[in-house]
N, C-alpha and C positions, 0 to 999 in steps of 0.2 A: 759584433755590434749588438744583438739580441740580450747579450750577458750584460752587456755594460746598461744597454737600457732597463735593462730588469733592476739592477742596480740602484741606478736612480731612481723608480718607481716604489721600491722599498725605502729608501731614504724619503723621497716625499710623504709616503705614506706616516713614518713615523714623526713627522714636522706638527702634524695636530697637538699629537700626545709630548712632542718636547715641548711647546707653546706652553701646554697646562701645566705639567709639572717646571718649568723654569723658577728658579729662583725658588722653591717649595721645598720641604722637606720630608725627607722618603727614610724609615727607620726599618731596617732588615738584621733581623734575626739568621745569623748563619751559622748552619750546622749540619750534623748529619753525613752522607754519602758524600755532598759537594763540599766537606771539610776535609777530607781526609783521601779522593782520587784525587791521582794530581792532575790530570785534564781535567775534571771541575773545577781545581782550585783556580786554572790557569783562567777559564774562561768566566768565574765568579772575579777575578781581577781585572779581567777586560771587560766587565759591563759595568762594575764599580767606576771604574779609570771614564768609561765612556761616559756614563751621566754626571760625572763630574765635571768632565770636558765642559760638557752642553748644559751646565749653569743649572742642574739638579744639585742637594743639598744632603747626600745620602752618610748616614749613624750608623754604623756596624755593632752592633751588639752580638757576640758567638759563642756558642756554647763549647763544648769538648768533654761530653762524659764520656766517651768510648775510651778516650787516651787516661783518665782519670781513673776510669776501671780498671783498664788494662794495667796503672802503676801501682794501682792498689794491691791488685792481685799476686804483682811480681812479688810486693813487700811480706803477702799474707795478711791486707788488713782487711777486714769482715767490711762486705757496702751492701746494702739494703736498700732497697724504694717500697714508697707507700705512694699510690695511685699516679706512677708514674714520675715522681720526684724523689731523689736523692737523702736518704737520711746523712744529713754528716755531721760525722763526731766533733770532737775535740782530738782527735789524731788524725782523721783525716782532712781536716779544714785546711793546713798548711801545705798539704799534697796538693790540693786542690786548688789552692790560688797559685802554688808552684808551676803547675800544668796550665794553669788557664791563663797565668798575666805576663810567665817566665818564658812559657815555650810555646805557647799557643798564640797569645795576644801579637808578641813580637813576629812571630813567621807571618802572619794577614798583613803588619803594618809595612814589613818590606816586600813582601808581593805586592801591596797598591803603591808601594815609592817606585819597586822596579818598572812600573808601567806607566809614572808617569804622575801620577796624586799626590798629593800630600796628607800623606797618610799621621796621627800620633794615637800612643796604646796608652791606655788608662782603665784604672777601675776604681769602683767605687770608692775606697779610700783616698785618692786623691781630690784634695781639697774639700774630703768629705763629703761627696756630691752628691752621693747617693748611700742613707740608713737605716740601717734594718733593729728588727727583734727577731728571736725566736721561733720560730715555726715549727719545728722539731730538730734539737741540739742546736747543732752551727749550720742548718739550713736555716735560712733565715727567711723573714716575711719585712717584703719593702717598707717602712713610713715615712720617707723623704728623698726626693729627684730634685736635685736642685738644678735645674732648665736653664735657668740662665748661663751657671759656666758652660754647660755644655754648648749654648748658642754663642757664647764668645769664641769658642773655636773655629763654631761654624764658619762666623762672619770674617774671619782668621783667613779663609779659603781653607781650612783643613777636614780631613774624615777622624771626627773620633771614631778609634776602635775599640769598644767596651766590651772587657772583660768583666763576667755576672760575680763580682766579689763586692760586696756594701759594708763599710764601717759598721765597728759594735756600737757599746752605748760608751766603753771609757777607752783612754789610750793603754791598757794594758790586754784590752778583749782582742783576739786573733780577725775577727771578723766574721762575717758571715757567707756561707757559699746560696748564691739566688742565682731560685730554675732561669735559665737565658729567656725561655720563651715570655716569663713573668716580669725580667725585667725588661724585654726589647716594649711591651705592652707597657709599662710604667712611665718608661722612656718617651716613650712615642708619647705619651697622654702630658706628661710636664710639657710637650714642646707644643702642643696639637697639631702634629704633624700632618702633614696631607695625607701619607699611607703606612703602615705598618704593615711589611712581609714577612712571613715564617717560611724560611725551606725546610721542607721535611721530605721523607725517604717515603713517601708514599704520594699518589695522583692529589693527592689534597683527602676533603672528607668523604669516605666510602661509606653508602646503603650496605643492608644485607647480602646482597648480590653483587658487591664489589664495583660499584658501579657510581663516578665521581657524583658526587650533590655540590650542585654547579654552586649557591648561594643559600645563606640558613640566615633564621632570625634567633633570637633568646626565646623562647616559645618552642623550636623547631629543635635547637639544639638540648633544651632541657627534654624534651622526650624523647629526643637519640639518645642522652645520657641513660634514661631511664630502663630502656630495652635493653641499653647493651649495644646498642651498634657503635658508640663513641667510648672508646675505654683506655686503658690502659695509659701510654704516653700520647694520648692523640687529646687528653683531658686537658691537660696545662696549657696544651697550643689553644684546642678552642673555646678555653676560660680565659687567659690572656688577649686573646683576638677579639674578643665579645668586651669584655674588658675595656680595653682599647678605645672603642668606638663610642660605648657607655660614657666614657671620661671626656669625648671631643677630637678623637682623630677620624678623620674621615674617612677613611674604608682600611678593612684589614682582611688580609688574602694570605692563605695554606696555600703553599706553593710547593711541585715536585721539583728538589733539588739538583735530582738525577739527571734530569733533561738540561743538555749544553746553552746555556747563555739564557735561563728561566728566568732570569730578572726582567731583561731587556724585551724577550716575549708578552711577558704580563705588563709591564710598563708601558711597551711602546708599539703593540698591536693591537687591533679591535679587538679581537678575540679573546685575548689573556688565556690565563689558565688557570689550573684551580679553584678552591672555594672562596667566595670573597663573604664575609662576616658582615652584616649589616644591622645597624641599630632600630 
């Protein structure tokens, strides 16, 4: 009896947090550890499946550069980063939307059918919804989200699942490959979304002492960049998250993706987790 009331006290509890977010729209960025174990992937399916249940409005935007590396590597083709993004050629842009829209996009979009969602996979070049330029080669830099198709699916009752590939500028350009964390941030901002999540393979933003920093402002985060304590790939996430909230979404949180059912923690307890990025 004690289990079953404990039970119910955790559902009440989270009744506040489904209140606010109902009917809202929550844009998460997935990637990282929770892409690739398959108990995360199972329980990143059943917190997606669940706030959809309960009349949240949740955007999957996912990266996959580990499986992208890894194809590249088999083939012997050279992959580069500069400040934690992606250089990609004109050999490897076709690898890359292969891996992210062929084999990537579709395994997310039947793991949330199999649970129950209505899940559909799309990327950027479909209906052109999302355009880029150049950033370096065929990594591209976003200049148009078109918000609205994507809100038609919404209202649809569906979860887009966005794959980070954006139209070039003509119909014979390959495309462009865009950081996920850049585009779940673009994303989120065309919709003004209520929240914008990154999971990442770390507690969120660490001090020098390895030690979470609960909440940063742009002020806070430009002089962590500056020491050194913010570097490498942890740069994209918290320029995109900063981003984000700059442009009109309402908070945007670095979340550990590692930890079983971290959506639903941060969403639907007082507590959360991670860093929440504030304007």
């Amino acid at each position: 009896m004690q289990k079953k009331i404990k039970t119910v006290e955790t559902l009440l509890d989270a009744l506040p947090f489904i209140r606010e977010f109902y009917g809202k729209t929550i844009v998460i960025k997935y990637g990282g550890a929770a892409q690739i174990d398959e108990k995360l992937k199972e329980s990143f399916a059943i917190d997606i499946t669940m706030l959809y249940m309960v009349g949240i409005k949740p955007i999957i935007v996912h990266g996959g550069g580990k499986r992208i590396t890894e194809i590249l590597n088999a083939l012997n083709v050279k992959t580069e980063f500069k400040d934690g993004i992606r250089v990609t050629t004109k050999e490897s842009i076709k690898i890359a939307e292969m891996v992210l829209s062929g084999e990537i996009n579709k395994e997310i979009v039947n793991m949330l059918n199999q649970h129950g969602a209505k899940a559909i996979g799309i990327n950027g070049k479909d209906m052109s919804f999302m355009k880029a330029k150049s950033l370096m080669g065929y990594t591209g830099k976003i200049t148009s989200v078109n918000g609205v198709f994507i809100n038609k699916l919404v209202l649809e009752n569906l979860i887009p699942v966005i794959a980070p590939i954006a139209a070039g500028e003509s119909a014979t350009h390959p495309g462009y490959n865009i950081n996920a964390d850049t585009a779940a941030s673009e994303i989120a901002a065309s919709l003004k979304a209520k929240k914008v999540i990154f999971l990442t393979d770390t507690p969120g933003v660490l001090d020098k002492e390895k030690n979470l920093i609960s909440s940063l402002t742009k002020e806070e985060i430009e002089n962590l960049k500056k020491d050194g304590t913010i570097a490498g790939g942890m740069i994209p996430k918290v320029e995109a998250a900063l981003d984000a909230v700059e442009k009109g979404v309402e908070k945007a949180h670095i979340i550990d993706g590692r930890i079983e059912h971290s959506i639903l923690l941060e969403l639907l307890t007082s507590e959360g987790i991670g860093t929440e990025i504030k304007n």
